[in-house]
C-alpha positions as CSV (number, residue, x, y, z in Angstrom):
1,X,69.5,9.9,23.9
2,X,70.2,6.3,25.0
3,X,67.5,6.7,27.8
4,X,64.7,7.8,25.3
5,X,65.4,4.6,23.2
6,X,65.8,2.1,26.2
7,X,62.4,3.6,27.1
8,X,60.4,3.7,23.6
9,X,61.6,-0.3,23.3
10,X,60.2,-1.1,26.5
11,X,57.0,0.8,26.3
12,X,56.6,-1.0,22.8
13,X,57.5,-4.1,24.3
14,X,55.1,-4.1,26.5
15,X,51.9,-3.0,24.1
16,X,52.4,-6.0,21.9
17,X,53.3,-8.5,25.2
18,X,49.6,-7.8,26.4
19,X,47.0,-10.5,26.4
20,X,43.7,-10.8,26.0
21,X,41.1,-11.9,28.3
22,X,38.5,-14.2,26.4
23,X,34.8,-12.9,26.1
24,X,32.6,-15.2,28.4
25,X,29.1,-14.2,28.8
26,X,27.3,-15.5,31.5
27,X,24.4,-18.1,32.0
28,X,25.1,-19.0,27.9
29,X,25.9,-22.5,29.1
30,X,24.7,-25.3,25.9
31,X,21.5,-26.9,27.6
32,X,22.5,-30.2,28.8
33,X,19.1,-32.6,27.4
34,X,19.9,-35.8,28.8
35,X,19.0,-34.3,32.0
36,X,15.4,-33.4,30.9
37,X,13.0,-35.2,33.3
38,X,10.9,-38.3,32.0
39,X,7.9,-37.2,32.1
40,X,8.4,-33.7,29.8
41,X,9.9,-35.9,27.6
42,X,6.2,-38.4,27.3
43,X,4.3,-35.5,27.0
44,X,6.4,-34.2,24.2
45,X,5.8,-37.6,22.5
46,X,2.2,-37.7,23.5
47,X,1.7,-34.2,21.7
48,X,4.2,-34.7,18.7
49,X,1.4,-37.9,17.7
50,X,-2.0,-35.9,18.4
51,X,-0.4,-33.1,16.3
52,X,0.7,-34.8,13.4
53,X,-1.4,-38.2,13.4
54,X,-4.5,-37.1,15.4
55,X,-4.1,-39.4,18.3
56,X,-2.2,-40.6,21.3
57,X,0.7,-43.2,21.0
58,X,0.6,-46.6,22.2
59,X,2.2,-48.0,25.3
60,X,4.9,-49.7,23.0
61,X,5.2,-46.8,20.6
62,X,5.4,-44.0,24.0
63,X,8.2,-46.5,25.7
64,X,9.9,-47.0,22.1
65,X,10.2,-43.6,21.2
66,X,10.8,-41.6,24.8
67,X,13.8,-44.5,24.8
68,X,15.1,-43.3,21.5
69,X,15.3,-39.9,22.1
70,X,16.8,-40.1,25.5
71,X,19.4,-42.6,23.9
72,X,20.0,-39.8,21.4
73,X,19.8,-36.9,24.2
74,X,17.0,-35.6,23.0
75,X,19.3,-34.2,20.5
76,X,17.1,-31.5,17.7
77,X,18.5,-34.3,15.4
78,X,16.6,-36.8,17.3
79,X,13.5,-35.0,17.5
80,X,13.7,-34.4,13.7
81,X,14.1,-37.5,13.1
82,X,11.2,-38.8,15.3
83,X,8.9,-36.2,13.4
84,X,10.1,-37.3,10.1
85,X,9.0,-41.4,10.8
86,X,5.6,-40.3,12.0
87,X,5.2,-38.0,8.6
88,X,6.6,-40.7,6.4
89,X,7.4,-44.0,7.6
90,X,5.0,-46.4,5.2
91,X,5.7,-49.5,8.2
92,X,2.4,-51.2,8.4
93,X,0.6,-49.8,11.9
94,X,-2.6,-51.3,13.2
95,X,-5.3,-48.8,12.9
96,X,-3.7,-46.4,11.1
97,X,-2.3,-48.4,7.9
98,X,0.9,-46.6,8.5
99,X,2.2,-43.2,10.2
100,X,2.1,-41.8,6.7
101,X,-1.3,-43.1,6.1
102,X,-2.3,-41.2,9.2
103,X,-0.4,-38.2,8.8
104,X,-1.8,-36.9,5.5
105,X,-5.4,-37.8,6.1
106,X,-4.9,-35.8,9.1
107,X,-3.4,-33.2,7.2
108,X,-6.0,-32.9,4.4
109,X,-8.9,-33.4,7.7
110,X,-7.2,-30.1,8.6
111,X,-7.4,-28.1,5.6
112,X,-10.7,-28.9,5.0
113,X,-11.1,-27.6,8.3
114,X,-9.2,-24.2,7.5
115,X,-11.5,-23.4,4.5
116,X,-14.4,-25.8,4.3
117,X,-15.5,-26.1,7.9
118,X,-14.6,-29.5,8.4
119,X,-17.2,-30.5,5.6
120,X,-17.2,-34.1,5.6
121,X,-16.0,-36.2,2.3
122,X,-20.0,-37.2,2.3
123,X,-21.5,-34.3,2.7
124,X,-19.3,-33.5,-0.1
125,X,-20.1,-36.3,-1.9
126,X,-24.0,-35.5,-1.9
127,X,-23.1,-32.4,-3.4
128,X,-20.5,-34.1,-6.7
129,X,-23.5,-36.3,-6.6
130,X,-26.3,-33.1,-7.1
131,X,-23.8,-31.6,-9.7
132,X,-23.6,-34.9,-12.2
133,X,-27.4,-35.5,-12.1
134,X,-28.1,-31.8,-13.0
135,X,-25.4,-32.2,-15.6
136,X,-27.2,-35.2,-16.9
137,X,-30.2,-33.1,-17.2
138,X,-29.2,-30.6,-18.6
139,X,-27.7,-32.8,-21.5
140,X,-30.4,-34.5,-21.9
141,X,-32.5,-31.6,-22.4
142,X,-29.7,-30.0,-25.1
143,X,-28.9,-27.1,-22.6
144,X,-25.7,-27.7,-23.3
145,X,-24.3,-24.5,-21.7
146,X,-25.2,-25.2,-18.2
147,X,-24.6,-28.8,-18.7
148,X,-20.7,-27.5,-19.2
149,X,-21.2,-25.4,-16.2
150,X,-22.3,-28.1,-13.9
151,X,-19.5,-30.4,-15.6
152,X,-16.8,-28.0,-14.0
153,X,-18.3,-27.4,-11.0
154,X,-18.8,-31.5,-11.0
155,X,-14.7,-31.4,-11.6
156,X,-13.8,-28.4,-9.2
157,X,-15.8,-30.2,-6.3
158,X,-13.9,-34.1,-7.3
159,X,-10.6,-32.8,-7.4
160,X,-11.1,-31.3,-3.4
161,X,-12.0,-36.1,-2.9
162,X,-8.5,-36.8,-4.8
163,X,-6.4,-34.2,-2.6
164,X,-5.6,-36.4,-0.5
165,X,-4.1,-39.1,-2.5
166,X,-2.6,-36.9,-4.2
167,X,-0.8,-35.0,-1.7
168,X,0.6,-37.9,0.0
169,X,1.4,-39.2,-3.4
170,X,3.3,-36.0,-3.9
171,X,1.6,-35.3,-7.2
172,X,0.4,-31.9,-5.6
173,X,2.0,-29.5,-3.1
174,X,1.0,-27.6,-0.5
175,X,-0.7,-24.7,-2.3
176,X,-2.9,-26.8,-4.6
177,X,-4.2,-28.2,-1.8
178,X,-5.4,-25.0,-0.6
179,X,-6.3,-24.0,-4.0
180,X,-8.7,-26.7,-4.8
181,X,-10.6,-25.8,-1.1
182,X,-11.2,-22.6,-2.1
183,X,-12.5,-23.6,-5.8
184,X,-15.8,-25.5,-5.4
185,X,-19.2,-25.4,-4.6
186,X,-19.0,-25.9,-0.8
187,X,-16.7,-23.3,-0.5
188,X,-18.7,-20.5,-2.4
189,X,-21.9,-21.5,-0.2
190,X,-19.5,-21.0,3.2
191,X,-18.8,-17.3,1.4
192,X,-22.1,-16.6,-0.6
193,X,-21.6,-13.7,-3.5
194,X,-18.4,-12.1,-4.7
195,X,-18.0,-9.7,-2.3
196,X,-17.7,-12.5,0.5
197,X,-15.6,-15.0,-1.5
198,X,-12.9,-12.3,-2.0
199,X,-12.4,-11.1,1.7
200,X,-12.8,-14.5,2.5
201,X,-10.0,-16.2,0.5
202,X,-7.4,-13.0,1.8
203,X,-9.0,-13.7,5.1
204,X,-8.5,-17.4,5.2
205,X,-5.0,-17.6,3.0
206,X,-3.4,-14.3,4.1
207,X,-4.6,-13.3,7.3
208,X,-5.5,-10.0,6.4
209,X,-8.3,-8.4,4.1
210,X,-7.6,-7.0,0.6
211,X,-6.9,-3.4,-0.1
212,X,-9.8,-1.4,-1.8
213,X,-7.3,-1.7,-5.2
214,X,-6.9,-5.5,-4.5
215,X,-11.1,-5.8,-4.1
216,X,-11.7,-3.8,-7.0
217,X,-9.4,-5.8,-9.8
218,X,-10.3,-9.3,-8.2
219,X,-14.1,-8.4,-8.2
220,X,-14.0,-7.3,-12.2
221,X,-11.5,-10.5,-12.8
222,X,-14.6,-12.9,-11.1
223,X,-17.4,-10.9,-12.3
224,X,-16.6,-9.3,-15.2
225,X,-14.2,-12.0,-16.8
226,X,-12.0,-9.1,-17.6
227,X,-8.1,-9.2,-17.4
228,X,-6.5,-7.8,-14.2
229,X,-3.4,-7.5,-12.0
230,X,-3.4,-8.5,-8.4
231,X,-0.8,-10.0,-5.9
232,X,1.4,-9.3,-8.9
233,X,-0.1,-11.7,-11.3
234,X,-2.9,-11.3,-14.3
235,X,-5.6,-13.3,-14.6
236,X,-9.8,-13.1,-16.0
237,X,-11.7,-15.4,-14.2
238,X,-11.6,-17.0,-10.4
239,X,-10.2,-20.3,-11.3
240,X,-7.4,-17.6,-12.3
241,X,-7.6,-15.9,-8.9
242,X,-7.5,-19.4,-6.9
243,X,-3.8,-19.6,-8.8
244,X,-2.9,-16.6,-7.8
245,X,-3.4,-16.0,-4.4
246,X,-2.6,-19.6,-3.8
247,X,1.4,-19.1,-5.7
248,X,1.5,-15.6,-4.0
249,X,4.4,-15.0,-2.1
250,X,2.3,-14.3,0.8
251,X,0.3,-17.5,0.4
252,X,3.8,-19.3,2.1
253,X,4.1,-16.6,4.3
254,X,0.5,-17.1,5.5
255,X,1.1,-20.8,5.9
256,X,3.8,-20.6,7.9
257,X,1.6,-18.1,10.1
258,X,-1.0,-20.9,10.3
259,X,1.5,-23.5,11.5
260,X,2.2,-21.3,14.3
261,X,-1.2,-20.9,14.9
262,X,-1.8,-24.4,15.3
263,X,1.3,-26.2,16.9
264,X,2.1,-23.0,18.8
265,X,-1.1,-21.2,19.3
266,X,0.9,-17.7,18.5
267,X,1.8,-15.9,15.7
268,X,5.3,-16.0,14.0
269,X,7.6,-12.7,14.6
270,X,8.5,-11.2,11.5
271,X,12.0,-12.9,11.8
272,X,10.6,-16.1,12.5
273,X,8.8,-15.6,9.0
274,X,11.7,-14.4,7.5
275,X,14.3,-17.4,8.3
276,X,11.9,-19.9,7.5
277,X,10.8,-18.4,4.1
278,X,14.4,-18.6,2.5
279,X,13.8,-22.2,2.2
280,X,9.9,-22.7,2.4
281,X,9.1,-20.3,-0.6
282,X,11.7,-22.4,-2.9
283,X,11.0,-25.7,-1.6
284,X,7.2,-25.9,-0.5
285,X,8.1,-28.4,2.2
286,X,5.4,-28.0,4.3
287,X,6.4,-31.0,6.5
288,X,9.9,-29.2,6.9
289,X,8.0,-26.3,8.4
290,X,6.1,-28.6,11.0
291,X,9.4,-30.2,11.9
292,X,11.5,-26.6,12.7
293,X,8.7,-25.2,14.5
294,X,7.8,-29.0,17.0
295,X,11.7,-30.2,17.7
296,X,12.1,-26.3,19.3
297,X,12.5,-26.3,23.1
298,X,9.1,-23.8,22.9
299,X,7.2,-26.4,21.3
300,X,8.9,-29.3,23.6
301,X,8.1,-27.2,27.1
302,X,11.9,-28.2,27.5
């Protein structure tokens, strides 16, 4: 009897006595930036100011700022923080007025050319131009119903010139930027007759066509002025639609499938989409969404 207990204490004894061994998983070693050669780290600079300001840095600015970030080691703080002076910084800079300046003309250059084929702000203008004489016509000649007509289209076309401003003002987000390029007379002659415009906005803002039930209630909402439901939302008229599709959950989603496109030249996995939508659909920081995807090691060719 005393045997069987000596042996049940020591056999417990040593099951609570063993130890162990950590998990270590190979080649998952913290990448060591500081140690990233000189010239990845200029041509990461020289990229991060075409994309965002449309141009190469400076001698001064390429020494200044491949110094900071190899001060900082190249740090995703760093980078962040590199990519948030040229998006923001109001400093005066030759040339450019400021990195700000710079930043948003490039980024309204780029929406229009998204949606408008890089129509030019005068070749716009001769068309805002077209649209007051005619309304002045019109009014003149007591046709008071196209007068109105050409008045909108006069306002649609005007509010495409104040974008701009606006958007680095911060008076208008990301979407009504987009919304206002799809709205106006250049627009609908890029994508001639209903039937264009509507596979044409899904096309350009979604990056996929509609379904025949989508068509269907969006043509009857344009042509017929008649209340429908599409993309979740009810409207009677295109100016309607353009708010729509434009505060659509999938208008973010197809955003952030756009910045891809152009800073990455890929499109986003579905996880990708997924991460950065938690924050992007509540906050409409479209400049957030440019920073995650250009201080990643992908981006940096790091």
């Amino acid at each position: 009897m005393n045997i069987r207990i000596s042996y049940v204490f020591f056999l417990t004894l040593g099951l609570f006595s063993c130890k162990k061994d950590s998990d270590i998983i190979s080649n998952n070693n913290a990448p060591y930036y500081a140690e990233i050669p000189t010239i990845l780290v200029e041509n990461y600079v020289n990229r991060i100011y075409i994309d965002l300001i449309g141009r190469e840095p400076l001698d001064n600015e390429m020494l200044n700022d491949v110094r900071y970030l190899k001060d900082t080691d190249i740090t995703l703080e760093s980078r962040d923080s590199l990519l948030y002076k040229l998006q923001f910084d109001t400093t005066y800079i030759e040339g450019d007025s400021s990195y700000k300046s710079a930043y948003f003309h490039r980024m309204y250059d780029m929406v229009k050319v998204r949606l408008l084929e890089g129509a030019s702000n005068a070749y716009i203008g001769q068309d805002l131009g077209n649209h007051y004489s005619s309304y002045v016509i019109d009014s003149i000649n007591g046709n008071m119903l196209d007068a109105n007509k050409k008045l909108l289209q006069y306002h649609s076309l005007n509010n495409v010139l104040l974008a701009e401003l606006q958007y680095y003002n911060g008076i208008i987000e990301i979407n009504e930027m987009h919304r206002r390029m799809i709205y106006n007379s250049v627009y609908d002659k890029i994508n001639m007759n209903t039937f264009n415009y509507i596979n044409a906005t899904f096309d350009n803002l979604l990056f996929r066509y509609p379904t025949q039930y989508e068509f269907n209630e969006v043509y009857l909402m344009i042509n017929d002025n008649t209340a429908q439901i599409v993309l979740g939302s009810s409207g009677n008229n295109k100016e309607n639609f353009s708010y729509i599709i434009c505060t659509s959950r999938e208008f973010y989603e197809g955003v952030i499938i756009w910045a891809y496109g152009t800073l990455l030249a890929r499109e986003p996995s579905a996880q990708e989409i997924d991460i950065l939508m938690q924050s992007f659909y509540q906050n409409h920081d479209f400049q957030w969404i440019q920073r995650q995807i250009m201080q990643t090691d992908e981006y940096a060719h790091f």
